[in-house]
C-alpha positions, 0 to 999 in steps of 0.5 A: 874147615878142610886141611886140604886148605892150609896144607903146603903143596907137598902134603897135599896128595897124601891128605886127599889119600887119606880123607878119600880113605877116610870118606870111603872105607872108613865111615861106612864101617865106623861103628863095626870098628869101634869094637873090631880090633882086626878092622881098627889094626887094618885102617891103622895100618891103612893110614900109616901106609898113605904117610899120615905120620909124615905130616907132622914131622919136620922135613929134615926128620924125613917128614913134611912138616906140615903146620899147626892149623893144617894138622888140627883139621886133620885130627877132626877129620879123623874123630868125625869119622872114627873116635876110635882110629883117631884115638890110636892114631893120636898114641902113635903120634905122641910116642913118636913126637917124644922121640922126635925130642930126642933125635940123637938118642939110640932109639930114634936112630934106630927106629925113626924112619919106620916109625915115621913111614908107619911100618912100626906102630908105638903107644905110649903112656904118662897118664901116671904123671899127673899123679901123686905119688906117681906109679912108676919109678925109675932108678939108675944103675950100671947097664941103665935104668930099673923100671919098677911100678904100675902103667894104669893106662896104656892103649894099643895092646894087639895093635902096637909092637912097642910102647914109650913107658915114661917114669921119673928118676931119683931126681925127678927128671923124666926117663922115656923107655922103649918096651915091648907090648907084650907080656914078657919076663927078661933073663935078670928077672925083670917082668912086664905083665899086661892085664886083659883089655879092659872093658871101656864103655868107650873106643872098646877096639883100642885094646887099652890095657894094665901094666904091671913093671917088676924090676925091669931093666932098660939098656941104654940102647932102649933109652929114647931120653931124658927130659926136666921134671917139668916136662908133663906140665909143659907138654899140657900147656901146649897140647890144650888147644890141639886136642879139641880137634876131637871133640869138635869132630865128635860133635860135627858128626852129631851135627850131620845126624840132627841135619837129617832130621827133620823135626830137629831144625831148630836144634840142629841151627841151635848147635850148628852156630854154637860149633862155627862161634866156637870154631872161629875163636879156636882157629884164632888162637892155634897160633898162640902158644899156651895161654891159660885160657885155652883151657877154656876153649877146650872145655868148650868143645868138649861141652860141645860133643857131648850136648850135640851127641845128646841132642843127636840121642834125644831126636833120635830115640830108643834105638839109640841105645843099640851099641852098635848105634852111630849115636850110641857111638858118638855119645860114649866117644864125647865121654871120653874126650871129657877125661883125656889128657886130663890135666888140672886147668881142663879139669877145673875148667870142665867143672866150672862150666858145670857150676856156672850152667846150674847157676843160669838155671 
């Protein structure tokens, strides 16, 4: 259960950096950071500084290339740790492995090598995609594209210099977009405006915001690319099973509190079977790619955060509670973990798990 374990040889300094990192800097401050922006920015920074956007990128892209397996342990590391660092982490991730399909185009030309040693951070937002109508539209015309719409969901503000904004064209190809993350107004009139962060009952610090597009211009040379329409659906199907890296964290660190106390054994061998059963079916299928019983499997490892952290709050007690309570934490971090990248096969595995609980009972 260690990346340290599958990493090639190459990676293997700049992981024991990082979980060193992680172990001793991060954890001790992991609830301050939850609601710190300046202390969540500092450890982001941190991260990008050892290489952990490196790890993932393939070596003739200047990265090291690290496998499927040995990145998922790295990801439950980081939400073991801090759901909210994970998560930011997870936004420079996405932007930069959407520039990654497009490595002829101007942006990553320009940008990927900063992008990659962590010198530039990027957000990204296509939540909107899986909604219909969807928000934002883009239009072609002679100097590139007219963004026009609505962001609803765009995490990172304060943190992040840039961010991918992704819309669909006239013919439903998908257009990817370099803006600034910032309030700003372009000469032709264009306008980006950014609401105040909104109050998240969970990852608080990561600064998630509202964007408001007017008539915005992209140049060319601010185009990452365009893909097929289809590309939201496929890029869920394959992403199912590498996101339950955070909620199986998340409940590994619930795990380790019902371990300290002693009147919760019983829960605690409950819950710690249930996480390896789960663990082992997972690690036996990161292999395979997109099969829809992943959704599923992710399902389950989000039913997972969420009773451990329960069980966690229930032994112990009314103290749990205070905001800045590691279990109050972990507990809002398995909430959200149950609405990210919500695509209609999670969703619909999520509830049949809940129907088929109230009907054991």
């Amino acid at each position: 259960m260690n990346a340290l374990a599958f990493a090639d040889s190459a990676a293997q300094s700049i992981l024991t950096e990082i979980q060193t990192y992680l172990n001793n800097c991060v954890s001790p401050v992991a609830n301050r950071i939850d609601r710190q922006k300046t202390l969540l920015s500092e450890s982001l920074q941190t991260l990008g500084n050892l290489g952990i956007f490196r790890l993932g990128v393939p070596k003739a892209q200047g990265g090291l290339g690290c496998d499927r397996r040995t990145l998922w342990h790295l990801n439950m590391q980081l939400a073991q740790t801090s759901g909210a660092l994970a998560f930011l982490v997870a936004q420079h991730q996405s932007a930069l492995g959407i520039i990654l399909e497009h490595p002829e185009g101007n942006v990553a030309q320009t940008y990927l090598a900063d992008l990659v040693k962590g010198q530039v951070l990027i957000g990204v937002s296509f939540s909107h995609l899986r909604h219909n109508p969807v928000d934002l539209q883009a239009q072609p015309t002679g100097k590139g594209y007219r963004l026009q719409g609505r962001l609803p969901w765009l995490s990172g503000f304060q943190h992040m210099a840039m961010f991918v904004a992704v819309a669909p064209l006239p013919d439903q190809r998908i257009l990817f977009a370099l803006m600034p993350f910032l309030n700003a107004q372009q000469a032709g009139g264009g306008i980006l405006h950014l609401s105040l962060p909104l109050p998240l009952a969970a990852v608080p610090s990561t600064q998630t915001v509202q964007a408001e597009v007017v008539n915005w211009l992209v140049p060319l040379e601010e185009v990452v690319g365009i893909s097929e329409a289809d590309w939201i659906a496929l890029r869920d199907r394959q992403q199912l099973l590498r996101s339950s890296a955070a909620p199986m964290g998340c409940a590994q660190a619930s795990l380790q509190l019902l371990a300290e106390r002693a009147d919760a054994k019983n829960l605690y061998h409950h819950f710690r079977d249930r996480w390896h059963r789960l663990y082992d079916q997972i690690q036996g299928e990161l292999e395979n790619l997109n099969p829809p019983y992943h959704a599923q499997l992710r399902a389950a490892a989000i039913r997972l955060a969420i009773q451990t952290s329960q069980a966690a709050l229930i032994a112990t007690g009314g103290s749990a509670l205070v905001l800045s309570h590691t279990v109050q934490r972990l507990y809002r971090e398995a909430m959200l973990y149950a609405v990210s990248g919500l695509n209609a096969p999670l969703r619909h595995a999520l509830m049949e798990g809940l129907l088929l609980e109230g009907h054991w009972h």
